[in-house]
RONUGU-128422 format. One line per 8 residues: number of its first residue (from 0); their letters; for each residue x negated, y negated, z negated of C-alpha. Coordinates in nm, 2 decimals. Layout:
N
NUM) a) X/Y/Z  ...
This chain:
432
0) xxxxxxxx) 3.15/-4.94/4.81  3.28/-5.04/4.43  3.32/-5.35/4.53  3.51/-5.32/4.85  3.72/-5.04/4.66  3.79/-5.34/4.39  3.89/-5.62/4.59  4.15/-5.33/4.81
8) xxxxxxxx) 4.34/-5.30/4.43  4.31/-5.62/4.37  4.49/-5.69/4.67  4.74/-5.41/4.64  4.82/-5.55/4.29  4.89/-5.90/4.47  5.10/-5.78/4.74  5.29/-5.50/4.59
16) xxxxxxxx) 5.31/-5.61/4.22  5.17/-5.29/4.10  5.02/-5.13/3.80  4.63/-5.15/3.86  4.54/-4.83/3.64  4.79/-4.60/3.91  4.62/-4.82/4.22  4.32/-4.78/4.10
24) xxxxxxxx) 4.32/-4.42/4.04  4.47/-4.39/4.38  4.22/-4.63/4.60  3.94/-4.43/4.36  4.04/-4.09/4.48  4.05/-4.17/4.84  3.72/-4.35/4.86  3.55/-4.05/4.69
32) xxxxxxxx) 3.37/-4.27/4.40  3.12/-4.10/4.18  3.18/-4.17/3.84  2.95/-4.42/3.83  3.07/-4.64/4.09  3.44/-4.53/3.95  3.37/-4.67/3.60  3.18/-5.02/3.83
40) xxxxxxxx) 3.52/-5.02/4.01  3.73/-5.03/3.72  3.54/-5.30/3.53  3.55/-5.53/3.84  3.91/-5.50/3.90  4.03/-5.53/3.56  3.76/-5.75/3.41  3.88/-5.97/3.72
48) xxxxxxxx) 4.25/-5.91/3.60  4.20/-6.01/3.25  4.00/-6.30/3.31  4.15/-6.48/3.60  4.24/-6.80/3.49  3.92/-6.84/3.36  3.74/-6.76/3.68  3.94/-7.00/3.87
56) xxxxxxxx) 3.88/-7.32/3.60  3.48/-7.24/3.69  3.58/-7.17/4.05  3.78/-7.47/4.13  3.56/-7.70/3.92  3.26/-7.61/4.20  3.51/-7.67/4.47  3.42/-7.97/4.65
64) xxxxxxxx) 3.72/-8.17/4.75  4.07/-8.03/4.76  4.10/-7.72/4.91  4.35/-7.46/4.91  4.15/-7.11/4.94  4.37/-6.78/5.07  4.41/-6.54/4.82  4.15/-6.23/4.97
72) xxxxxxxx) 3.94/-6.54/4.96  3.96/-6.62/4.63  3.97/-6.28/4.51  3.60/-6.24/4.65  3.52/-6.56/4.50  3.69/-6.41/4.16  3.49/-6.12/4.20  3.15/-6.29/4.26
80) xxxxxxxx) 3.22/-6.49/3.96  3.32/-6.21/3.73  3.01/-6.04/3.82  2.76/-6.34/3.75  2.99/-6.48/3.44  3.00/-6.11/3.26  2.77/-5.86/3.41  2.45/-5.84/3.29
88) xxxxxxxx) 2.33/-5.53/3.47  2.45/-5.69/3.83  2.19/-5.92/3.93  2.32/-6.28/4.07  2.18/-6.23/4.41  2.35/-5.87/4.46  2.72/-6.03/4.37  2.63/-6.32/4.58
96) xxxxxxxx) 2.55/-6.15/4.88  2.81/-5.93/4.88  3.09/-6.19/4.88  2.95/-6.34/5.13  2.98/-6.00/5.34  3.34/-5.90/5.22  3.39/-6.27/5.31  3.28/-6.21/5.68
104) xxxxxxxx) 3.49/-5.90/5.71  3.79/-6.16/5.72  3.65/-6.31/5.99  3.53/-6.65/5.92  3.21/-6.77/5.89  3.31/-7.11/5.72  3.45/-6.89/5.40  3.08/-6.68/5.39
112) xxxxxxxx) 2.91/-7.02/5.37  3.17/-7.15/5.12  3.14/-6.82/4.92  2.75/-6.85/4.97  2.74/-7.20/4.83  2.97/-7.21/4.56  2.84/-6.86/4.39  2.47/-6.98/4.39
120) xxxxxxxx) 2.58/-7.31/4.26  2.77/-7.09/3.99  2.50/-6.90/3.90  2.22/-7.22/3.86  2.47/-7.37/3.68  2.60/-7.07/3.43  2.42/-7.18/3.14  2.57/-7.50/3.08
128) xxxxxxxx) 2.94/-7.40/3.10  3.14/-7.52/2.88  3.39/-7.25/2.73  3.75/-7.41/2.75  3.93/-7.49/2.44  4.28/-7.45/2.57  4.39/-7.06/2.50  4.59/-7.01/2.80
136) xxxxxxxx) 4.24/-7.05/3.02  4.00/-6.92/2.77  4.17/-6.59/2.75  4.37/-6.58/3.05  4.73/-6.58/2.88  5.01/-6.80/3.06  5.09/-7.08/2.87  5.45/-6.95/2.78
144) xxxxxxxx) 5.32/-6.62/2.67  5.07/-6.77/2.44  5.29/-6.99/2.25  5.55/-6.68/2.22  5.29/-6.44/2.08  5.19/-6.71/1.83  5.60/-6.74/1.68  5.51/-6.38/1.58
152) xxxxxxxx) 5.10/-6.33/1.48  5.00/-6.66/1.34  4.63/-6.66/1.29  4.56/-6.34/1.40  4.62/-6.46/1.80  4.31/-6.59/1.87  4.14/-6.23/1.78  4.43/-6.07/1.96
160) xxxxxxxx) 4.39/-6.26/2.30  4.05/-6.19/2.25  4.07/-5.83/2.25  4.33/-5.84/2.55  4.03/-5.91/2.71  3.85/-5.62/2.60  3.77/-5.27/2.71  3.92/-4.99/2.57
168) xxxxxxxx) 3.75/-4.66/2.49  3.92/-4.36/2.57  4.11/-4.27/2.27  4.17/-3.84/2.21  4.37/-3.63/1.96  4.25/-3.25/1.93  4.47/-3.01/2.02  4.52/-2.77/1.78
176) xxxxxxxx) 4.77/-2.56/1.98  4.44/-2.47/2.24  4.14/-2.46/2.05  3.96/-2.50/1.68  3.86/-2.85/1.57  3.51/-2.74/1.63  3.52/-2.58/2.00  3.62/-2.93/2.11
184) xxxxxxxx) 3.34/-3.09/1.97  3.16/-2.86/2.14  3.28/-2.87/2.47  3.24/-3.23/2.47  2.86/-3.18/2.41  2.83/-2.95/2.65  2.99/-3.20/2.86  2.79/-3.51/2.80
192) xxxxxxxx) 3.06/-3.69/2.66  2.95/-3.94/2.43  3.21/-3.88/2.09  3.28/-4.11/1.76  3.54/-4.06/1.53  3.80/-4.29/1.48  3.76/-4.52/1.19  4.10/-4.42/0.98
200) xxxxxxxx) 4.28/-4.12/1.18  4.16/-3.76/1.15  4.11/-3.57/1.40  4.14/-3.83/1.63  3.77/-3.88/1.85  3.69/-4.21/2.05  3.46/-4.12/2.38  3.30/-4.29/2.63
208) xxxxxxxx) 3.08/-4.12/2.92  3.37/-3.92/3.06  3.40/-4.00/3.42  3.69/-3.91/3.52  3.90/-3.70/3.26  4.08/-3.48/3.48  3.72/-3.34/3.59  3.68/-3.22/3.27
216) xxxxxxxx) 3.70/-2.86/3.19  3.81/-2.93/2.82  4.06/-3.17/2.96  4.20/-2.90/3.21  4.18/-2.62/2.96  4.44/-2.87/2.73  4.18/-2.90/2.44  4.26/-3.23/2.39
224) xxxxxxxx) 4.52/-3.56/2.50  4.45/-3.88/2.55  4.66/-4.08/2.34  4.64/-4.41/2.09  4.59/-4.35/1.76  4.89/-4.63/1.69  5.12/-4.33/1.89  4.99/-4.06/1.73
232) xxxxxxxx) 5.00/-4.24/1.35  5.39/-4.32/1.41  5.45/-3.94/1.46  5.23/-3.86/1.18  5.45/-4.08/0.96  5.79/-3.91/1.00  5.72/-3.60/0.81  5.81/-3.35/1.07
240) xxxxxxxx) 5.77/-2.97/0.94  5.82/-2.64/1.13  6.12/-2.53/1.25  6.30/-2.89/1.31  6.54/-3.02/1.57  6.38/-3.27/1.72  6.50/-3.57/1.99  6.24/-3.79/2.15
248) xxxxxxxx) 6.46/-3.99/2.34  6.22/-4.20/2.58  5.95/-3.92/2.62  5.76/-3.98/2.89  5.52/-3.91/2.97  5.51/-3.66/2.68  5.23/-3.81/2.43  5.46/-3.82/2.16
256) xxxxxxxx) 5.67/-3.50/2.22  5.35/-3.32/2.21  5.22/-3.49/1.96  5.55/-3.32/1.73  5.48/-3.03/1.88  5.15/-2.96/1.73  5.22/-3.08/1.39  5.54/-2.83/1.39
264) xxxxxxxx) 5.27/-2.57/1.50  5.51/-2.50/1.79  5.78/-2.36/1.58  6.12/-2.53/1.60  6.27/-2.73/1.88  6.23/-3.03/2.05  6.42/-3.21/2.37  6.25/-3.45/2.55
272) xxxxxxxx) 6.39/-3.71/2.76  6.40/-4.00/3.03  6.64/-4.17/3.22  6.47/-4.15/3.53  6.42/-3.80/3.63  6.12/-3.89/3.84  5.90/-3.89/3.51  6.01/-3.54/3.43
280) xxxxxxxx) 5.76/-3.33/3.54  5.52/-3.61/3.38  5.64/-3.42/3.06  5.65/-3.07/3.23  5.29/-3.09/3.28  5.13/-3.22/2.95  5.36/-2.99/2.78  5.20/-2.69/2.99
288) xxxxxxxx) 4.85/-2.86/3.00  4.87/-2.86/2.62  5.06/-2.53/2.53  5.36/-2.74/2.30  5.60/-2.45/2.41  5.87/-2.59/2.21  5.97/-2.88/2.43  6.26/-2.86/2.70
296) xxxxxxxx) 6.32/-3.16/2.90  6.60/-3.39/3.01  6.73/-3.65/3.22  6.90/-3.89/3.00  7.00/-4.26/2.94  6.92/-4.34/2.60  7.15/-4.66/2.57  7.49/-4.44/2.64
304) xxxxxxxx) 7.59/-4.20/2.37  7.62/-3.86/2.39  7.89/-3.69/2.18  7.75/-3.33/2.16  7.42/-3.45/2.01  7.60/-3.64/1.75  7.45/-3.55/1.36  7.25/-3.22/1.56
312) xxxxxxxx) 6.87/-3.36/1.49  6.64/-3.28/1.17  6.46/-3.58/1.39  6.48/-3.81/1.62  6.20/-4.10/1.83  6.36/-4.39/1.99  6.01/-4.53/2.11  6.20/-4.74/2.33
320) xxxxxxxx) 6.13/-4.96/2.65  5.97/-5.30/2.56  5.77/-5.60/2.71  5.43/-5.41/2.60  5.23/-5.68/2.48  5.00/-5.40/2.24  4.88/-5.28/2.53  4.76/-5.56/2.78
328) xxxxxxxx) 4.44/-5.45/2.73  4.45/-5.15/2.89  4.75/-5.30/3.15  4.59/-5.66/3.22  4.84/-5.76/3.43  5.13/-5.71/3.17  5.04/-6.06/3.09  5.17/-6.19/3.39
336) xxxxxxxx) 5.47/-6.05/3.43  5.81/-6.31/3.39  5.88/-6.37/3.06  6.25/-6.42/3.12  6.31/-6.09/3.24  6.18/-5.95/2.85  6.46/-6.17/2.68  6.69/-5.89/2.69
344) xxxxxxxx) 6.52/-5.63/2.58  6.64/-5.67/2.23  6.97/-5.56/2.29  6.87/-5.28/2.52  6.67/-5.17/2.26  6.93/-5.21/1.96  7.18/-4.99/2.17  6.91/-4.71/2.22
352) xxxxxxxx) 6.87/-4.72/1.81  7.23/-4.73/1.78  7.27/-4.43/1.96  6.92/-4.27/1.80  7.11/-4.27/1.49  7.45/-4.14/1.60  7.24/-3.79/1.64  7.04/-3.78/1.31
360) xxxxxxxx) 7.21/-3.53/1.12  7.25/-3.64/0.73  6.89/-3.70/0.57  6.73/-3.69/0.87  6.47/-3.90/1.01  6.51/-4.20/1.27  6.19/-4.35/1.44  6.19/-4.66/1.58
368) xxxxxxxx) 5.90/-4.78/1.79  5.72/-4.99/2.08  5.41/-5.11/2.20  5.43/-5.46/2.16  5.37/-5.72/1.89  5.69/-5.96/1.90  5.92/-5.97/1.64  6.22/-6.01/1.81
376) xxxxxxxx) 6.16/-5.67/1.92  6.06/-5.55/1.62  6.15/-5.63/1.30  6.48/-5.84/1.44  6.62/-5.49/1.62  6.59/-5.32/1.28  6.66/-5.59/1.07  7.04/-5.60/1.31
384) xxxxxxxx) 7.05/-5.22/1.33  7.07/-5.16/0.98  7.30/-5.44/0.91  7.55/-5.25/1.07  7.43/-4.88/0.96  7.46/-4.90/0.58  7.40/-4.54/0.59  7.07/-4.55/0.68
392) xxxxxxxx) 6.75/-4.67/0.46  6.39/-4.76/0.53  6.17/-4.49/0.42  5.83/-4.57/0.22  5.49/-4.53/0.48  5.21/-4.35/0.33  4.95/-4.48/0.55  4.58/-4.32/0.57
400) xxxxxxxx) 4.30/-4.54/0.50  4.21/-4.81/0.55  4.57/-4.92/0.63  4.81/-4.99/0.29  5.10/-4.79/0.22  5.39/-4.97/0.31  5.68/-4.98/0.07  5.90/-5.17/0.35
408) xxxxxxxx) 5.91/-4.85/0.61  5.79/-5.10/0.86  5.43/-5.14/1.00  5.27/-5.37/1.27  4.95/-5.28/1.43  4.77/-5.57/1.60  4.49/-5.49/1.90  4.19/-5.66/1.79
416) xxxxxxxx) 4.24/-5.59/1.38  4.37/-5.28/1.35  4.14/-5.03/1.57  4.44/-4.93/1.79  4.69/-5.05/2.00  4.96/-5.30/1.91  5.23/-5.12/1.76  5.55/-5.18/1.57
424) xxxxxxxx) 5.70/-4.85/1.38  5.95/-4.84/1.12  6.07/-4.49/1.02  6.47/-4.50/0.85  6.64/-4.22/0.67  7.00/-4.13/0.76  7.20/-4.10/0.42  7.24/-3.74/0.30
C-alpha cells in the first residue's frame, strides 16, 4: 500500500505540478496509512524526488536499445531503483516484485518483464556503479541551477547539493505561551517521541518518531510549532520587547508572527498579513493552536504602499516571496521549477522592503528575510534598498553559539553547514 500510495503523488506531482508535502499529506490521509507506512511513503516519493536524475543515468544505462518508456512507467522503474540504490531495510526482491505488479496494473505485460529484467539486472549489478562526477546528475540539480547556486556559495555547493538530498528532522520551538519548558519534554516522552536539542538554538528540540504531528496530543494542545530554527533565529535577532507594534507583512502561515508573539509574552500588538486571503485562516489557526492572542490578521499586498501604516510600527518583517532554494530539502521539487520565472523576484522583493520601511516608525526595526541562498536576492536587494534609504542602517547581529556575531547586520545560513535551513536575514534600523 506505501508504494502504490507513492507512485499516485508521484504522479499527481507530474500531472498537476504540485507541492508533494500537500499531495502527500492528502493521498496519506485517504489511504488510511499507519505511521509506519506514512513515514515508507514519504521516503519513497521524496527520496525519488530528490534523486531523479540520478535514477534515470542507472536506469537508462540498463536499457537495452533506445527506448522511450511512459512516464507511470518510469516512475515504477524510479521507484524500484530508489528502493535497491538507498534502502537498506527493503530487500531487492520485495522492490522488484512489486514494480513488476504496479507495472501490470497498467496493463502490459511487456513493461512487467522489462521492469522485471532491468531491476534484477540493477540489483546484481549495484556494487560496481560508478557515482557520476558531473553535479547536475550526482545530486539531481538541473544544470542551470547548479551553475547559479555556485555564482553565490563557492565551495560550500557541493555540501549544499548534498544536503538537498537529505532528510530533514522535524524541527520544534517550545511554546511558552501553553506550557513550562519542562511539561513539553514530558509530553514528548510520554509520547514516544524521540527528542535532541538543537546544536546552537535554545529551546529549540529536533524529533524524530512522531508519526504524524497533528495526532499528537502536545501538538493539538499548542505546546509546541514546528518551525526552522533559521526562522525562528531571524526573529530572535530583532530585539522585540513587550508592548511593540509589530507588522509581519508576508505572514503566512503564521510561524513568524507567532514566533513574536511569544517573545513579547503576548503583550503588545501585532498584524499579520498576506496578499492572498486564502492563507488567512492558515494564520487564524496557529495563532489559536498556540494561544499568541496578540495577532489580528489581514489581507494585504505587500508591494503597494499603504499610507495609514506609514512610521506606525516599533517593528516590522518583510520575509518576502523568493525562489526558495534553503529549503529544497524539505520541497524536492523546488529544484525543478523554471529558473526564468525567479529572475524577477528581485525587484518584487525590493518594492516589498521599500514599502516595509515606509511603516517603521523612527528607530524602529526593519527585517528583511527569505529562504534561499542567492545573492541577488539577498545581499543585492539590501545592498539597492539602502542606497536609496540613507535613513536607515544595518544593525550589529549578536548571534548565539556557534555562529559569529556579525558586525555587517547581514547573515547567510547554508543547509548542509549551518544546522538549519538556508536563510538570508539582515535586520536595519530606521534613523531616530
Amino acid at each position: 500500500m506505501p508504494r502504490t500510495t507513492a507512485l499516485e503523488a508521484l504522479t499527481a506531482c507530474r500531472r498537476k505540478n504540485a507541492w508533494s508535502d500537500a499531495v502527500l499529506k492528502d493521498l496519506i490521509a485517504r489511504a488510511d496509512l499507519d505511521a509506519r507506512d506514512a513515514a515508507l511513503c514519504t521516503t519513497l516519493c521524496c527520496g525519488v524526488l530528490q534523486n531523479r536524475a540520478l535514477l534515470d543515468h542507472y536506469i537508462d544505462g540498463l536499457l537495452t536499445g533506445r527506448r522511450k518508456l511512459n512516464p507511470v512507467l518510469r516512475d515504477i522503474l524510479r521507484l524500484g531503483a530508489y528502493q535497491i540504490l538507498f534502502l537498506d531495510r527493503v530487500p531487492d526482491s520485495a522492490a522488484v516484485n512489486e514494480a513488476v505488479e504496479q507495472a501490470k496494473k497498467q496493463r502490459s505485460p511487456q513493461e512487467a518483464g522489462l521492469c522485471n529484467g532491468l531491476l534484477r539486472n540493477l540489483s546484481r549489478r549495484k556494487a560496481e556503479l560508478e557515482m557520476p562526477k558531473d553535479y547536475a546528475v550526482r545530486y539531481s540539480h538541473p544544470a542551470e541551477l547548479v551553475d547559479l547556486m555556485k555564482e553565490s556559495v563557492g565551495k560550500r555547493l557541493g555540501k549544499i547539493l548534498e544536503a538537498d538530498n537529505s532528510q530533514p528532522e522535524t524541527c520544534a520551538q517550545w511554546n511558552p505561551l501553553r506550557c513550562g519548558e519542562e511539561e513539553l519534554l514530558q509530553a514528548w516522552q510520554e509520547e514516544s517521541v524521540t527528542v535532541s536539542g538543537h546544536p546552537w538554538l535554545e529551546h529549540c528540540y529536533l524529533l524524530r518518531g512522531t508519526g504524524s504531528l497533528e495526532r499528537l496530543p502536545s501538538f493539538q494542545r499548542g505546546m509546541f510549532q514546528v518551525q526552522d530554527a533559521a526562522a525562528r533565529l531571524s526573529v530572535l535577532a530583532m530585539g522585540l520587547q513587550p508592548g511593540m507594534k509589530v507588522l509581519d507583512l508576508c505572514a503566512a502561515p503564521g510561524g513568524k508572527s507567532v514566533a513574536a508573539a511569544q517573545i513579547m509574552g503576548n503583550r503588545g500588538q501585532i498584524t499579520a498579513c498576506d496578499v492572498h486571503a486564502g492563507k488567512l485562516p492558515q494564520i487564524q489557526a496557529a495563532t489559536r493552536r498556540l494561544g499568541a492572542a496578540i495577532i489580528s490578521e489581514e489581507e494585504n499586498d505587500a508591494s503597494i504602499f499603504r499610507p495609514e501604516w506609514a512610521g506606525a510600527f516599533d517593528a516590522v518583517i518583510a520575509d518576502v516571496p523568493c525562489s526558495g532554494l534553503g529549503v529544497i530539502r524539505k520541497k524536492p521539487e523546488i529544484r525543478y521549477r523554471d529558473l526564468r520565472e525567479t529572475e524577477a523576484l528581485p525587484a518584487l522583493q525590493l518594492r516589498i522592503l521599500e514599502q516595509a520601511g515606509a511603516y517603521v516608525s523612527p528607530g524602529g526595526t526593519l527585517l528583511y528575510s527569505t529562504c534561499t541562498i542567492l545573492r541577488r536576492e539577498n545581499e543585492a536587494v539590501v545592498q539597492d534598498f539602502l542606497q536609496t534609504h540613507r535613513d536607515f542602517h544595518r544593525r550589529t547581529l549578536v548571534l548565539p553559539e556557534p555562529l559569529k556575531e556579525q558586525e555587517t547586520g547581514m547573515l547567510t545560513l547554508y543547509q548542509g553547514i549551518d544546522d538549519c535551513d538556508g536563510f538570508f536575514l539582515c535586520r536595519m534600523e530606521k534613523q531616530a
